[in-house]
C-alpha positions in Angstrom: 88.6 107.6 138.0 90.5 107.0 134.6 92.3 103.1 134.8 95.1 102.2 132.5 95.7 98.8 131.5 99.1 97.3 131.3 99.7 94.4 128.8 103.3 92.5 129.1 105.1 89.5 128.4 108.2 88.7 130.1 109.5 92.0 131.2 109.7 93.1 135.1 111.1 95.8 136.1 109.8 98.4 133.6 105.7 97.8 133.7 106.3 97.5 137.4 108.1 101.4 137.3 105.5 102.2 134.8 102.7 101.3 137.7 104.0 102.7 140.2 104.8 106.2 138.2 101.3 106.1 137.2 99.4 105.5 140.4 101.6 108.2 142.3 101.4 110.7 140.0 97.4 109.7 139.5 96.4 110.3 143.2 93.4 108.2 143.1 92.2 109.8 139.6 94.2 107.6 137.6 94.8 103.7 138.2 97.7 101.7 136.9 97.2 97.9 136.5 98.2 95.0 134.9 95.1 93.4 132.6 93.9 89.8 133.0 92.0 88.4 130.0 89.7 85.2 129.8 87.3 85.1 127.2 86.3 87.7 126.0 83.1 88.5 124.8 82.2 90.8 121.7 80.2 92.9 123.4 81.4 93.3 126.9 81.8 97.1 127.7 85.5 98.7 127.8 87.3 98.1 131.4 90.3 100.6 130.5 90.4 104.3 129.1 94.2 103.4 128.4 96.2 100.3 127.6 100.1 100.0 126.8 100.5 97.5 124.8 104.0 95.4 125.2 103.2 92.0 124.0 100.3 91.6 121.5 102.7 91.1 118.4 103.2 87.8 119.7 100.4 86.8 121.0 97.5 87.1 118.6 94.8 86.6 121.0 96.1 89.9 122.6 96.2 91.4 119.3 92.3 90.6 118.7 91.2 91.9 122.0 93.2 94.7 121.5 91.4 96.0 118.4 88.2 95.2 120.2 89.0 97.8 123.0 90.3 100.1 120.4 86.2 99.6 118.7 85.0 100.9 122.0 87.2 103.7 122.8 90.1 103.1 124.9 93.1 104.7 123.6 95.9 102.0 123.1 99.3 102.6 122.4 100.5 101.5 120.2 97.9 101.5 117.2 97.4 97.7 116.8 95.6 97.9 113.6 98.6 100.3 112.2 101.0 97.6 114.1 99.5 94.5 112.3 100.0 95.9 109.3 103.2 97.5 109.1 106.7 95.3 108.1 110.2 96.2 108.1 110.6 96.0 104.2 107.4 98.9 104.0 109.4 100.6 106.5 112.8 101.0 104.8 110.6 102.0 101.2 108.8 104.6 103.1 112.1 106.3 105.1 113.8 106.9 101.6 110.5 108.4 100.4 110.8 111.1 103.7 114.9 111.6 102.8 116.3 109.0 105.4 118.9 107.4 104.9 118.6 103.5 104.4 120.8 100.4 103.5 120.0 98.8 100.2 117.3 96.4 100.8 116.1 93.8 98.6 112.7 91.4 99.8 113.2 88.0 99.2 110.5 85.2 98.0 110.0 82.6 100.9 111.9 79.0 100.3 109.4 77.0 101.4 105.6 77.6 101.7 102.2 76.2 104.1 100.2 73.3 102.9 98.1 73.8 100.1 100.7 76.1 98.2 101.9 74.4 95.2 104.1 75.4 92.3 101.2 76.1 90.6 99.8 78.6 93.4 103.4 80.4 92.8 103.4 81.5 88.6 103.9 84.3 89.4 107.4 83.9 91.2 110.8 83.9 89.1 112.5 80.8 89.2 115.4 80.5 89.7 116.1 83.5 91.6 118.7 85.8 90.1 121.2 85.6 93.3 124.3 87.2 91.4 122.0 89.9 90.6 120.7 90.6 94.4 124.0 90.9 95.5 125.1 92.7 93.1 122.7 95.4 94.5 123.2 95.0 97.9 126.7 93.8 98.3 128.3 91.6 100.4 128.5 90.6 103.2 124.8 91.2 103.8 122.7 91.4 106.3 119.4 88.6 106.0 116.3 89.0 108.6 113.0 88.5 108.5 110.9 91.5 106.8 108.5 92.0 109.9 110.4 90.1 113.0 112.6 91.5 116.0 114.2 91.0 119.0 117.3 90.1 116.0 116.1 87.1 115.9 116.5 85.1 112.7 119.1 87.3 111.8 122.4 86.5 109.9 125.4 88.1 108.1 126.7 86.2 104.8 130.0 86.6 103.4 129.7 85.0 100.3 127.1 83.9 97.5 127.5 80.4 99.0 126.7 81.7 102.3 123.7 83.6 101.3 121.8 80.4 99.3 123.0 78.4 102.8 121.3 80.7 105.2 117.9 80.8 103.0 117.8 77.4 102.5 117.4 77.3 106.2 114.7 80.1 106.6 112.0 78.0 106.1 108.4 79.6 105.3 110.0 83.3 107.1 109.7 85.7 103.9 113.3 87.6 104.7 115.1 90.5 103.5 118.5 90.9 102.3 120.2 94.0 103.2 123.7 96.0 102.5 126.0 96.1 105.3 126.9 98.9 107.1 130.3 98.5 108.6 129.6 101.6 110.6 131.6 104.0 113.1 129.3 104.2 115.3 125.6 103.0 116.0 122.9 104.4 118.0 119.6 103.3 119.4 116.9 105.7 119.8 113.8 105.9 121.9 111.3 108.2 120.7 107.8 108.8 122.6 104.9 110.5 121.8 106.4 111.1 118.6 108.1 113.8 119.8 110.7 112.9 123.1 114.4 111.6 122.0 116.7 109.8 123.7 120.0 109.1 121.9 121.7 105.6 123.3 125.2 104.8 122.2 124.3 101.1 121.5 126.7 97.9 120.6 124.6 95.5 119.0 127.8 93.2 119.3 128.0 92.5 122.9 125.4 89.8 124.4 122.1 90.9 125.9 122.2 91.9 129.4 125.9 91.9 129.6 125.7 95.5 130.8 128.1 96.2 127.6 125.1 97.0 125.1 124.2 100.5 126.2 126.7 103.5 126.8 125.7 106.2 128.8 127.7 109.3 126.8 125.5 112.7 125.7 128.5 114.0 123.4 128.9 110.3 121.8 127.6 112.0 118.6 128.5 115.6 117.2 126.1 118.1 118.1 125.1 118.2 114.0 125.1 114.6 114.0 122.3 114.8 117.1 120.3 117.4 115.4 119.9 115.1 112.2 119.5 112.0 114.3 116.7 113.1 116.3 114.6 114.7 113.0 115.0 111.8 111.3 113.5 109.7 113.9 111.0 112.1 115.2 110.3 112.0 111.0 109.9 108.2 111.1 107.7 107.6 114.1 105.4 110.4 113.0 105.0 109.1 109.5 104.6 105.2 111.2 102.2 106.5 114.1 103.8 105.0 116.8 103.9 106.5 120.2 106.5 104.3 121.7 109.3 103.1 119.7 113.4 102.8 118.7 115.1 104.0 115.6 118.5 102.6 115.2 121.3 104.0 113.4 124.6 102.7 111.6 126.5 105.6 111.1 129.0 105.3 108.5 131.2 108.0 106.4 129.1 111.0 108.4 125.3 109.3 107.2 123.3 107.7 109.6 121.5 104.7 107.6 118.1 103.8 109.2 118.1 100.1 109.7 115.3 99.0 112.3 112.8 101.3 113.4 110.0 98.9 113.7 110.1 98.4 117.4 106.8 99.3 119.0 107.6 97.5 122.0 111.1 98.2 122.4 113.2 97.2 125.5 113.1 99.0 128.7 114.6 96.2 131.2 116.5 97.8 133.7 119.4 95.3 133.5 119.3 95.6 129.9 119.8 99.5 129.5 120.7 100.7 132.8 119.4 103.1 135.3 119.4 106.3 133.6 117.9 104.9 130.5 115.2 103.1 132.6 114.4 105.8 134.4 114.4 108.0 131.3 111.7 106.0 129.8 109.6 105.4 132.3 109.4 109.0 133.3 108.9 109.6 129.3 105.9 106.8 128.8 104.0 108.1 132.2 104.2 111.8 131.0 102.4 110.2 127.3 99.9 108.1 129.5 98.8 111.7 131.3 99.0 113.6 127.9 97.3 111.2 125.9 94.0 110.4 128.2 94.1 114.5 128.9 93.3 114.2 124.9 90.7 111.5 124.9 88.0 113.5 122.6 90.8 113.7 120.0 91.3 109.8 119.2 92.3 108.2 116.1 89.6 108.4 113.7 89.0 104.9 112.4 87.1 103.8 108.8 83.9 102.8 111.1 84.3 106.1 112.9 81.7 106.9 109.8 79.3 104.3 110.8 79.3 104.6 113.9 79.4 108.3 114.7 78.5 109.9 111.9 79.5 113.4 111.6 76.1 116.1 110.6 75.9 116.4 107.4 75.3 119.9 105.6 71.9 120.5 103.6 71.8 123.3 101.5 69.4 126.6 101.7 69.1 126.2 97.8 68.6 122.7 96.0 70.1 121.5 92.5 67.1 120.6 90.2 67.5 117.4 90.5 67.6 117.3 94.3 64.2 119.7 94.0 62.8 116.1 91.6 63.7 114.0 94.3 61.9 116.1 97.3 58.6 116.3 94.7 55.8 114.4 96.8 53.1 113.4 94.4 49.7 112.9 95.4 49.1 109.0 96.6 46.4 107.8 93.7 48.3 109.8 91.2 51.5 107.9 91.7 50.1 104.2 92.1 48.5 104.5 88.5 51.8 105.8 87.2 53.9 103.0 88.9 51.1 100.1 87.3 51.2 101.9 84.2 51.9 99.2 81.5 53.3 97.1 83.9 52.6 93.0 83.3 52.0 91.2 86.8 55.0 89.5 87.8 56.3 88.7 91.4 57.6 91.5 93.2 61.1 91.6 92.3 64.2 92.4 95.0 65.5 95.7 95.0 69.3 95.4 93.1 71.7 95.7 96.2 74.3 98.5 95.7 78.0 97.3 94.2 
């Protein structure tokens, strides 16, 4: 029997779906459950075949077990090492590299910095910054956020020079971004799992969470062409960024749809957040990647200690290089002592130079 692992925070009602999907549909020869973690040790032996992870980017002890799984083979989605190191400010430099449309995006030094960090440690920095300049690119009013957060938290709109130097004043040690403003026609929120599955959502990010007012369900919301690119450019963004679960949103402005956050590996799937048919949607959508992905198993990522570990045969060749044929030459035992001592002065036996 095959057991999957759920790891969650807060969330209810979609892990619980999720379970339940996964046990019906498994029969007995896959188990949904959620994970409980003590200590764990470095070489305890891998519990789950599967986990979904929900919660680890805020909760680094979950992020650190997560990798440990991932050393002995269980498939966990999504990629935690890709997920550690990925940001928002990577993200938007990458989409315009694949033809997406983005805001313009400027990353900002941090205002204030850990102990330890003094203005020497920072010679490298400009200083002053050259504010006029930044919004001179960007525009105002801006958009400021943090370059790898979510959940819009620690998000702000400034009007005015005054306002922006105001708000960063405020943000602390948070390195931020400062990004153009889309006042756009209409905006969009996108699951996409398993790289491949879309699901457009007419989104508001006005209205309040949970007010039931966030989501829209309409499936001619957007043009038929304005679908098609949609959907490629997010199926383009989560197969570039690897994740297997995530939510592209678009402001849609003038006929482009701008890309302006699709780092969301854990995006949310509450049903009094989105509402039934979205809920439904992607719970049906995750199960059918839990199945697909642990009918894959042999083909997991291929990590740098894949190498190490299980390294692949290597090919010797029928005909050897004359140096290779130097290197196989066995000469006879006496023969090759007296060479070696040859000339030599005693001195203590000296330790092999270590590669590098």
């Amino acid at each position: 029997m095959k057991r999957v692992g759920i790891l969650v925070g807060r969330e209810k009602t979609f892990p619980e779906a999720l379970i339940k999907n996964i046990n019906e549909r498994g029969s007995g020869s896959v188990a949904a459950e959620y994970i409980t973690l003590g200590g764990v040790r470095h070489d305890a032996p891998p519990r789950y075949d599967l986990v979904v992870d929900r919660i680890s980017h805020e909760v680094p002890f979950y992020r650190a077990t997560l990798k440990r799984l991932a050393l002995e083979g269980t498939i966990i989605i999504n990629n935690p090492f890709w997920w550690s190191a990925d940001d928002k400010f990577f993200n938007y430099s990458l989409a315009r590299k694949l033809g997406v449309a983005v805001p313009k995006t400027v990353l900002l030094p941090q205002k204030d910095y850990i102990t330890g960090i003094v203005s020497e440690s920072l010679r490298n920095l400009e200083f002053p910054l050259d504010w006029q300049a930044i919004v001179d690119y960007t525009g105002l009013p801006a958009i400021m956020k943090p370059f790898d957060g979510g959940g819009w938290k620690n998000v702000s709109r400034v009007n005015s020079l005054e306002e922006l130097i105001a708000e960063y004043d405020q943000t602390g040690t948070l390195c931020m971004t400062l990004q153009e403003f889309i006042d756009f026609d209409q905006f969009v929120r996108c699951y996409c799992i398993g790289q491949e599955e879309v699901m457009i959502m007419p989104y508001d990010p006005r209205k309040p969470y949970l007010s039931g007012e966030q989501y829209v369900y309409d499936p001619n919301y957007l043009s038929p062409e304005m679908s098609v690119r949609v959907v490629h450019d997010v199926r383009t963004l989560c197969a570039a960024l690897g994740y297997d679960i995530n939510t592209v949103e678009f402001a849609i402005k003038d006929g482009v749809p701008y890309a302006i956050d699709f780092m969301n590996p854990a995006p949310d799937a509450e049903l009094q957040s989105v509402g039934e048919f979205y809920h439904r949607w992607v719970t049906d959508a995750v199960t059918n990647l839990v199945f697909k992905r642990l009918s894959e198993s042999s083909e997991r990522p291929r990590y740098r200690w894949d190498a190490f570990l299980n390294p692949a045969p290597v090919r010797i060749e029928a005909v050897a290089s004359q140096t290779e044929q130097a290197a196989r030459t066995i000469e006879p035992k006496v023969a090759a002592e007296k060479k070696s001592t040859k000339g030599r002065k005693s001195s203590p036996r000296s330790r092999p130079k270590e590669a590098g």
